[in-house]
C-alpha positions as CSV (number, residue, x, y, z in Angstrom):
1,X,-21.5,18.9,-17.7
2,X,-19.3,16.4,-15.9
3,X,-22.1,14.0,-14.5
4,X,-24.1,14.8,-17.4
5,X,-21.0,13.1,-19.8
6,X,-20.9,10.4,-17.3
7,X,-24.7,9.4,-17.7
8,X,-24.2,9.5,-21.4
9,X,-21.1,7.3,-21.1
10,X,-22.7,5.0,-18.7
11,X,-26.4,5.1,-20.6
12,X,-24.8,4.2,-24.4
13,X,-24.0,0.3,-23.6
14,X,-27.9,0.3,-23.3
15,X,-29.1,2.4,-25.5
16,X,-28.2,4.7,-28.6
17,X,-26.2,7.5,-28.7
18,X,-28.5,9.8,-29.3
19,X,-31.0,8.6,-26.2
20,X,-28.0,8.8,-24.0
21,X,-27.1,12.4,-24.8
22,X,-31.4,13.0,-24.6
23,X,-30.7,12.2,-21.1
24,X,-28.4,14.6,-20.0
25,X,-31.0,17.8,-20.7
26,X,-31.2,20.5,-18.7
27,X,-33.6,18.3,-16.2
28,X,-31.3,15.0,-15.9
29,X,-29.0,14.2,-13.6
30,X,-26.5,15.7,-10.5
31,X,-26.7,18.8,-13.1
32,X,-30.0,19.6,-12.4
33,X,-30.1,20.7,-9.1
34,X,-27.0,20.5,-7.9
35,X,-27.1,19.6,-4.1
36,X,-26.8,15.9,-4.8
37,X,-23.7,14.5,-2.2
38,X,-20.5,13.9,-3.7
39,X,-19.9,10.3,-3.8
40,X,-16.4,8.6,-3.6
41,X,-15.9,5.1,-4.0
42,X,-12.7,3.6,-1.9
43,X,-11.6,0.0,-3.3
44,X,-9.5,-1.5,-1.0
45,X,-7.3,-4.5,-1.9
46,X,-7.4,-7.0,0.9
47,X,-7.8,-7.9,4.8
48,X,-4.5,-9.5,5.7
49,X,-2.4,-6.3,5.5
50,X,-3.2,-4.9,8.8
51,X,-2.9,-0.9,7.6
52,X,-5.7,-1.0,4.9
53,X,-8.8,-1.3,7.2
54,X,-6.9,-0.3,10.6
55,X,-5.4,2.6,9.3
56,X,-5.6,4.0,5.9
57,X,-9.7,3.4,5.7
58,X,-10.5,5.3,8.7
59,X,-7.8,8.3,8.1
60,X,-9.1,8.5,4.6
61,X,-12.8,8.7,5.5
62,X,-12.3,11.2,8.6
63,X,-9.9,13.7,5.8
64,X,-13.0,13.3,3.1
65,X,-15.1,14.5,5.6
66,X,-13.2,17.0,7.2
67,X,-13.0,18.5,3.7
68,X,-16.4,17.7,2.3
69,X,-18.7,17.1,4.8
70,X,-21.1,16.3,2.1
71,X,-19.1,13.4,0.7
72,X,-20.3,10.2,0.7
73,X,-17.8,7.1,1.1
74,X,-18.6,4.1,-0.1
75,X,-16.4,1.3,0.7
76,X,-15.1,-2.4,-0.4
77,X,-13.0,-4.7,0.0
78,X,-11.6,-7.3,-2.6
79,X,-10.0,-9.2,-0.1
80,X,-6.9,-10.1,-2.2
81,X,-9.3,-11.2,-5.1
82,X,-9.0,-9.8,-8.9
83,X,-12.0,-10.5,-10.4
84,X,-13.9,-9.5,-7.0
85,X,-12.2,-6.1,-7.5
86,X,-12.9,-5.8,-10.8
87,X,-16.5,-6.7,-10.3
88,X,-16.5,-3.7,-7.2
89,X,-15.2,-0.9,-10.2
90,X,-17.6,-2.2,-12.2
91,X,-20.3,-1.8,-9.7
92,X,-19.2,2.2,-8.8
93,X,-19.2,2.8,-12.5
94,X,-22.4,2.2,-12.6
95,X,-23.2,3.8,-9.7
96,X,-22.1,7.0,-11.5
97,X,-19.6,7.7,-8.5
98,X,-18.1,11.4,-9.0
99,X,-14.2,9.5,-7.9
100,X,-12.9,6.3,-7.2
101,X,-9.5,5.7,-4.8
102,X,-8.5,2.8,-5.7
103,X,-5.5,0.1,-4.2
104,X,-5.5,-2.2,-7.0
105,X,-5.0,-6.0,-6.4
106,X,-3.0,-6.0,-9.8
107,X,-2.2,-2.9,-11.1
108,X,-2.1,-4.6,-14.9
109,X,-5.3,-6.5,-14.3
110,X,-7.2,-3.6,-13.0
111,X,-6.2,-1.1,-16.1
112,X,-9.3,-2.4,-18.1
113,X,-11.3,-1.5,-15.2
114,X,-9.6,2.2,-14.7
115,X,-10.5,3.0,-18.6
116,X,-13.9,1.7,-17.8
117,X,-13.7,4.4,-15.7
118,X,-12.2,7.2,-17.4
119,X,-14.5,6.4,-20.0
120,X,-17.5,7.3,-17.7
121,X,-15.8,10.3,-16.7
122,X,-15.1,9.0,-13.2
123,X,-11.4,10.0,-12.8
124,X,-9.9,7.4,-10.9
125,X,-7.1,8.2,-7.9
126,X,-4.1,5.3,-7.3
127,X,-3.7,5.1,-3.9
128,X,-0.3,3.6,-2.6
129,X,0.0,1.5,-5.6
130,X,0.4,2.5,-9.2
131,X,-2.5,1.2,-11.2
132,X,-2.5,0.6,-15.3
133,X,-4.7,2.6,-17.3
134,X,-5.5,6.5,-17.2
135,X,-5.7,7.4,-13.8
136,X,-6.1,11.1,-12.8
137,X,-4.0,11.2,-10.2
138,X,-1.4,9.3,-7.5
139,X,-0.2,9.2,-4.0
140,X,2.4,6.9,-2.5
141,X,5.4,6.7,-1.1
142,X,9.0,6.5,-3.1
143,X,8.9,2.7,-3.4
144,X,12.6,2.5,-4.5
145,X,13.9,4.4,-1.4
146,X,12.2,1.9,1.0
147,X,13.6,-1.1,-0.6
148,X,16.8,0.8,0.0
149,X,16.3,1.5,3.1
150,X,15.7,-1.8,4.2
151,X,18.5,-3.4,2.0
152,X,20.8,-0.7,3.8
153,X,19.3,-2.1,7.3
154,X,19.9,-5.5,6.8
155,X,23.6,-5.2,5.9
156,X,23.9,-2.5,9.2
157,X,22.5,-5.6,11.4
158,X,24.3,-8.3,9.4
159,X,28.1,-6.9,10.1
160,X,30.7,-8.6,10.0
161,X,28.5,-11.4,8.0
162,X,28.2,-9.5,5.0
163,X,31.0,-10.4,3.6
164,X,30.9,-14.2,3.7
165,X,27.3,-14.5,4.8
166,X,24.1,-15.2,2.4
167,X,20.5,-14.2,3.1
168,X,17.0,-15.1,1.8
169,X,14.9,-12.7,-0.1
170,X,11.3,-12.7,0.5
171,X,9.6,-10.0,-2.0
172,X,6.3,-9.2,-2.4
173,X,3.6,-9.8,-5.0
174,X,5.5,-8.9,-8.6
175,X,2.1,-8.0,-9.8
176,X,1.8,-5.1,-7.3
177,X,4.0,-2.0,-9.0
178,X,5.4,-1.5,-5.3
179,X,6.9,-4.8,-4.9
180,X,8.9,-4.4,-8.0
181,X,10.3,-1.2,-7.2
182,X,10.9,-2.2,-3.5
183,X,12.7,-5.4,-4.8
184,X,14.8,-2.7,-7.3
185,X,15.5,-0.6,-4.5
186,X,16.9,-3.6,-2.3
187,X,19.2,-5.4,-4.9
188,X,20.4,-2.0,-5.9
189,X,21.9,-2.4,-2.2
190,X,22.6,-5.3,-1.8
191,X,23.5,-6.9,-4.9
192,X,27.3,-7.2,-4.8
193,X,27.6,-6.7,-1.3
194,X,26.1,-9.9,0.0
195,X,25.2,-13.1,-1.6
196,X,21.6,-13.9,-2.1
197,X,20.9,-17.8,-1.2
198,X,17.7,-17.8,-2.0
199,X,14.7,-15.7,-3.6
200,X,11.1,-15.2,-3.6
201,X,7.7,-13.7,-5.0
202,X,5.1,-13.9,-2.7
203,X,1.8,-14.2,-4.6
204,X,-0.9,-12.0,-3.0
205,X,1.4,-11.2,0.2
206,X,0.5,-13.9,1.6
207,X,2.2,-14.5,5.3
208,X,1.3,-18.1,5.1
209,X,3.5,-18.7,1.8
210,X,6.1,-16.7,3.5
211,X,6.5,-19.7,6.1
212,X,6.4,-22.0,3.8
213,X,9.0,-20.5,1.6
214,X,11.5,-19.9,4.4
215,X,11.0,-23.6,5.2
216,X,12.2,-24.3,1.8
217,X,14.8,-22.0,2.1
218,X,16.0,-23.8,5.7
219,X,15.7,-26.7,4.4
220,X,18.5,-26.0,1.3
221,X,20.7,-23.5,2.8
222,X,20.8,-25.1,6.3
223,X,19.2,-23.9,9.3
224,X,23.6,-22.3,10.4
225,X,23.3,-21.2,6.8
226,X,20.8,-18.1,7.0
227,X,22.5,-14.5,8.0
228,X,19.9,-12.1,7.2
229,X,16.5,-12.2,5.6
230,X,15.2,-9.6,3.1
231,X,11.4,-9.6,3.9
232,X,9.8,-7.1,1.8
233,X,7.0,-5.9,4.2
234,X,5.9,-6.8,8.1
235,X,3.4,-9.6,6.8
236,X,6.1,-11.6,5.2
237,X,8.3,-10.9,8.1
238,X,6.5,-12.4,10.1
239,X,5.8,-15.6,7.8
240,X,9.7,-16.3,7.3
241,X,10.3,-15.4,11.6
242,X,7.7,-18.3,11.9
243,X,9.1,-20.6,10.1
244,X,12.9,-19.7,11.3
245,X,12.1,-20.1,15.3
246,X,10.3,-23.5,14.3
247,X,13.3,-24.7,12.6
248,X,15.4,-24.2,15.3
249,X,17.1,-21.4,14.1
250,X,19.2,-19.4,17.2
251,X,20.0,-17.1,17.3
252,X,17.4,-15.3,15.1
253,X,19.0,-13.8,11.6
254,X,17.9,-9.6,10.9
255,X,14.6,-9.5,9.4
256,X,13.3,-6.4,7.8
257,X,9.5,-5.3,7.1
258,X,7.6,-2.8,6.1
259,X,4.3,-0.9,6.8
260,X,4.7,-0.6,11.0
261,X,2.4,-3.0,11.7
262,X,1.7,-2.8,16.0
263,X,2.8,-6.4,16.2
264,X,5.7,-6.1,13.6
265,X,7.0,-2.8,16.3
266,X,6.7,-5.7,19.2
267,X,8.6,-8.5,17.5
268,X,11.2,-5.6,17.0
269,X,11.2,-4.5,20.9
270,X,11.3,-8.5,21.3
271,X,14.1,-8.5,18.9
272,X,12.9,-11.3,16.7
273,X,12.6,-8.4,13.6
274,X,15.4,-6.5,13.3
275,X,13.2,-3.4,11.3
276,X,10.4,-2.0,9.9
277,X,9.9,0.9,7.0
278,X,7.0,3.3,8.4
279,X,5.4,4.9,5.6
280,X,3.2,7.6,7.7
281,X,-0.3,7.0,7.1
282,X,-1.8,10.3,8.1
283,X,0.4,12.3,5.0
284,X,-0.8,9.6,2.7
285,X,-4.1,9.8,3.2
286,X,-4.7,13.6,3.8
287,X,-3.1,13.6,0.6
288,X,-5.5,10.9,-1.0
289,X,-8.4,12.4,0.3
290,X,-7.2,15.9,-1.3
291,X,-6.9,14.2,-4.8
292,X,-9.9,12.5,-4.0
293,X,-12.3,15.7,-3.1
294,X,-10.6,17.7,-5.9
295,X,-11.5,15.0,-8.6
296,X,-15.1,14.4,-6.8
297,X,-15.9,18.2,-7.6
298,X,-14.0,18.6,-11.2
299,X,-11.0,20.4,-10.2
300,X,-7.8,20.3,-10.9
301,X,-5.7,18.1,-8.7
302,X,-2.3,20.1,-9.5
303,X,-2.8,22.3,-6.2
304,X,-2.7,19.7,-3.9
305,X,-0.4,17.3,-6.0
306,X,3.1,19.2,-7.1
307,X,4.8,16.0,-8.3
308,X,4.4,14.0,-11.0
309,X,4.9,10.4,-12.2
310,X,4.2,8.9,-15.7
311,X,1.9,5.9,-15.8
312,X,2.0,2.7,-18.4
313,X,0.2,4.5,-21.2
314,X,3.0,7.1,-21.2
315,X,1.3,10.3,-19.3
316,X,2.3,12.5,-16.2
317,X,-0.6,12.9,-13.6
318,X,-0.3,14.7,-10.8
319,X,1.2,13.1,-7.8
320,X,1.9,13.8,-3.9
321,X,5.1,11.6,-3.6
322,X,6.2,10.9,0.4
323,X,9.7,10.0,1.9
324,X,9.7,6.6,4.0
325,X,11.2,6.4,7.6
326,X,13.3,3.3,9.0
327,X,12.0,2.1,12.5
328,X,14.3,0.2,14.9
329,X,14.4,-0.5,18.3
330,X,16.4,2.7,18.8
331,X,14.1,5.5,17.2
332,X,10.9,3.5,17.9
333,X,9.5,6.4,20.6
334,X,11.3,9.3,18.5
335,X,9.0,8.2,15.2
336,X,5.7,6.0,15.8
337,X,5.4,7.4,19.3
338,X,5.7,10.7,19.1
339,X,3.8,10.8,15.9
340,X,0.7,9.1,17.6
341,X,0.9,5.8,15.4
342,X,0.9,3.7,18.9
343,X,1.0,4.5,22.7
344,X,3.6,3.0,24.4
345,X,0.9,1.3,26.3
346,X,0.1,-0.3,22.8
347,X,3.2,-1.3,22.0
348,X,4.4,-2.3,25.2
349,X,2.6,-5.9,26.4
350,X,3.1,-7.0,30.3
351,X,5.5,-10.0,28.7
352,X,7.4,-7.3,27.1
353,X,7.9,-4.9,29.7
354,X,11.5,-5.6,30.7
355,X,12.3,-5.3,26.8
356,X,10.7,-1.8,26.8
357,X,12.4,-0.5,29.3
358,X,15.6,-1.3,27.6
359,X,14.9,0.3,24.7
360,X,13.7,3.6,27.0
361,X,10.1,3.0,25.9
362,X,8.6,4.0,29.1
């Protein structure tokens, strides 16, 4: 009766009550036959983070299909836009999907948009990031251990500098649930240990703002002034590495990231970032896919999810909760490499070859 409760749901903002449960008889809907494709709808949240279309969209789709070859994908992008996101749930809900994964632009803004859903009966999986409102399930990565991780990283590479030194602190978007607890993870670090010159939200994750906030930052502290930046993913990394080489600063400070980006690993064989967090995408999304192919066919997602995490109306869902690796020049091979991420042909560019071979990438 799932798809028949959905139609009803979906039918009653046109029409009575009693016409929309008319039209989930015996003859209406998936329920009638049965052999109708399973569709999932996969709502991604923008194209400037490198992993969402290069990596997590194709892994996704080829683990849906591996375990459903029925399945049907359908795909969109928000491209850092709420209200274009909202407008693509809105569309999938109407489409009578059977699941939605969704990477919410906001979390908070999209929870109108999730009860929409869970109204319709279209259970709704958070991918990566926590989204408001009842969703059925979750997968992601500890987002407090990799803002310790790179807090824990910076001070390593920072030395003798800690003590007397001050950095710059460029989180990410505070409306994404992960930016707040990578930002908590970091200051639980760092906080006491080495003072904080200057600190920012980056709206949307946006590399440009990045620049222009380390410019700022430059510009107050001093360009002698800066001895390690906090840079909450590779994006923003690479913003505030832009704006540091332009303002003359040498040598470069550490720089940390996030998410492995391919031209985040060269900048750290180059040695303009100091480190990356890999969150391995192929666990994520076999596990996403799982939740997502359970939920499409109305079963129980605790098999394939033995964690759980409580979301803002007060619930535990079921959850598949990963560990974050750090990636620095040293274990580059022994983690990315090895795990087929990149070749070392990838990673290694003819301008960076004599930096490859140092770091025994060959």
């Amino acid at each position: 009766m799932k798809a028949c409760t959905r139609e009803a749901a979906l039918a009653m903002s046109a029409v009575s009550t009693a016409v929309a449960l008319a039209a989930c008889g015996p003859e209406a809907g998936k329920d009638s036959g049965g052999d109708e494709a399973p569709r999932i709808g996969l709502l991604l949240p923008d194209a400037t983070t490198a992993r969402w279309e290069g990596q997590d969209r194709p892994l996704l789709e080829r683990k849906i299909d591996e375990l459903c070859a029925d399945c049907v994908v359908e795909h969109t992008n928000a491209k850092g836009d709420v209200a274009v996101q909202q407008e693509q749930m809105n569309s999938m809900i109407a489409k009578g999907v059977d699941a939605i994964v969704l990477v919410a632009v906001d979390a908070r803004s999209l929870g109108a948009a999730v009860r929409k859903a869970d109204e319709a009966d279209i259970p709704v999986i958070a991918y990566d990031r926590l989204a408001e409102g009842p969703i059925a399930g979750y997968v992601s990565f500890d987002g407090e251990e990799v803002g310790k991780l790179q807090g824990r990283s910076l001070l390593k590479a920072m030395g003798d500098t800690v003590s007397d030194g001050q950095i710059v602190m460029m989180n990410g978007d505070p409306s994404d649930p992960n930016a707040v607890s990578f930002k908590k993870g970091a200051l639980s670090v760092l906080e006491g240990r080495v003072r904080i010159g200057k600190e920012y939200d980056t709206l949307q994750w946006r590399t440009e703002t990045a620049n222009m906030n380390m410019s700022g930052a430059i510009s107050a502290l001093g360009v002698g002034n800066i001895n390690g930046v906090y840079a909450a993913n590779d994006g923003l990394a690479a913003g505030s590495i832009t704006a540091l080489k332009a303002n003359k600063v040498d040598p470069l400070p550490p720089v940390t990231g996030q998410d492995a980006e391919l031209a985040a690993v060269r900048r750290i064989v180059d040695g303009d970032q100091y480190m990356t967090v890999y969150k391995p995408f192929g666990p994520e999304a076999s596990a996403g896919a799982a939740l997502a192919v359970a939920a499409a066919r109305g079963e129980t997602l605790t098999p394939v999810a033995p964690d759980k995490v409580r979301t803002s109306t007060g619930e535990e869902v079921p959850a598949v909760m990963l560990a974050p690796v750090s990636v620095t020049v040293d274990n580059i091979k022994d983690t990315l490499v090895k795990d087929g991420v990149y070749t070392i042909r990838q990673i290694c560019t003819p301008r960076l070859a004599t930096a490859c071979n140092e770091a025994g990438l060959t």
